[in-house]
N, C-alpha and C positions, 0 to 999 in steps of 0.2 A: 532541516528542510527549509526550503526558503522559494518565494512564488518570483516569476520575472515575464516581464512580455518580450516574445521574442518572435524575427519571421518564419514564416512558414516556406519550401521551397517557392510557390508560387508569389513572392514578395505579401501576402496575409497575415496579419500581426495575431497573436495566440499568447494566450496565457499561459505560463507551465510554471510548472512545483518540480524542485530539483533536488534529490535526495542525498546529501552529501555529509552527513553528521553521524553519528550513530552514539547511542548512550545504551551501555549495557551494565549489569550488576556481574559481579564476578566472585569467586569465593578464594581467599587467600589467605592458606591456613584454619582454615574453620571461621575466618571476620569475613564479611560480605561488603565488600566498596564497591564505589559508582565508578565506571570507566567513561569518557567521555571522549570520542575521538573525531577528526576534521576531516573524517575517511571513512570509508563506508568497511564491508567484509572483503570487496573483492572490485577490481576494473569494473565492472559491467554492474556492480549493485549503483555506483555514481552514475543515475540517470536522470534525463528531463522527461518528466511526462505529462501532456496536456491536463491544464486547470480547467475540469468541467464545471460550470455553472453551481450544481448543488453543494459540489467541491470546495468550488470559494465561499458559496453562502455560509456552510459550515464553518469555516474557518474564520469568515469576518464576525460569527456570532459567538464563537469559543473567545475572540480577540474583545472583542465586547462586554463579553460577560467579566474578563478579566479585568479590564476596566475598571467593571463598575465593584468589581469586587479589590482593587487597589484602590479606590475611592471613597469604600466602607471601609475596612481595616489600615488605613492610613498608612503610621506609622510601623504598626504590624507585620505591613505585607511583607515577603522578600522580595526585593527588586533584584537580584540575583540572575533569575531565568525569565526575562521579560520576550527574549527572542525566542520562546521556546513554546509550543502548542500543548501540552496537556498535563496542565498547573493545579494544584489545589485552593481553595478559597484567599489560603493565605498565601501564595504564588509560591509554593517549591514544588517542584517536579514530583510526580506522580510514581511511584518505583516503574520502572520498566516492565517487569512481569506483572503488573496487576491486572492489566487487560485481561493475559491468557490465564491467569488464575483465579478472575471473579466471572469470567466467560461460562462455566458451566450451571454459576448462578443465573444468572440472565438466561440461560435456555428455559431453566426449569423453571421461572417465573412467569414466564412466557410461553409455557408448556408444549416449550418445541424439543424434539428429537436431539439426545444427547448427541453431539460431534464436538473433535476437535477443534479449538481455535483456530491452527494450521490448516485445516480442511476448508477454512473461509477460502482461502489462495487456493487451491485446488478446484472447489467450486467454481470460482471466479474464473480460472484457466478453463475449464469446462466448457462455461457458457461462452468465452469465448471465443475461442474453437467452434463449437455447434454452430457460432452464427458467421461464419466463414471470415474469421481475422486467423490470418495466418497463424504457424507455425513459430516463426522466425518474430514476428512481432508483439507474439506471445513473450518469446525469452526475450526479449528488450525490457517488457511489464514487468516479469517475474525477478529479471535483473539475471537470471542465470550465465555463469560466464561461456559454456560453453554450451551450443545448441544442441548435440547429442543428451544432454540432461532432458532439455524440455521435452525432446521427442521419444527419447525411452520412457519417462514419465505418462506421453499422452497420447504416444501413436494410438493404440489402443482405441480410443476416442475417434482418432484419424478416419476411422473405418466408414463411418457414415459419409464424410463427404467424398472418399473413396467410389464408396456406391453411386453418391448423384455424381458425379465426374463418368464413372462409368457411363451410368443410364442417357447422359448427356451425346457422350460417342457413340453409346447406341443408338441413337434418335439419328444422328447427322449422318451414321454409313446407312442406313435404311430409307435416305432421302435417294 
């Protein structure tokens, strides 16, 4: 991942995070290695998507914290993965699946409603749909390559803004 300022069409300068890396664990012959690749899964996961403010706060304070935790373990630290956002005290990368396999702790600590980790991205395409961002700029988000995914996925969903689009041309032929 890596952040850049770039213009917008109306010449507006924008911040974006471009997703172009990907690190996954893999099992090979029963040993489990780090794969590390300068490629995403597929065309359309290699996307720029606007840097929102909470977005970069986040990220300048993970970068910070690293800091100061290369600062306390000196010698110690790994300077290895210094480009890389979700480092442990002593700077080596975090396994990839930890997220989705300490996620179900964090529900329960927080005594929220068992869901999958996966299900965050589905939520996420949910709301935003409900709040009228397209279809099509959905699957830009979600990186999907082909937009028949995102819509068999979410038509479904579709249905309500179906209705106010309706109730909308109802309004204007009764004018």
């Amino acid at each position: 991942m890596s952040a850049a300022i770039s213009e917008t069409p109306d010449g507006a300068s924008m911040k974006t995070i471009t997703i172009q890396h990907t690190v996954i664990e893999v099992s090979v012959e029963g040993t489990y290695i780090t794969v590390e690749k300068d490629r995403t899964k597929n065309k359309s996961s290699h996307r720029f998507l606007p840097l929102v403010v909470a977005f970069e706060e986040l990220l300048l304070q993970l970068k910070e914290q690293q800091e100061r935790d290369r600062y306390q373990y000196k010698n110690s630290y790994c300077t290895d993965y210094l480009d890389y956002i979700y480092l442990d005290k002593l700077g080596h990368r975090i396994k990839s699946g930890y997220i989705t396999q300490h996620f179900p702790l964090v529900l329960e600590r927080h005594k929220l409603r068992q869901i999958r980790y996966h299900d965050l991205r589905h939520s996420c395409a949910s709301l935003l749909l409900a709040n009228g961002v397209s279809m099509k700029k959905i699957q830009d988000w979600l990186g999907h390559s082909d937009f028949s995914t995102t819509a068999n996925i979410y038509a479904h969903l579709d249905v309500s803004t179906k209705i106010t689009s309706a109730h909308a041309m109802s309004e204007r032929l009764q004018l």
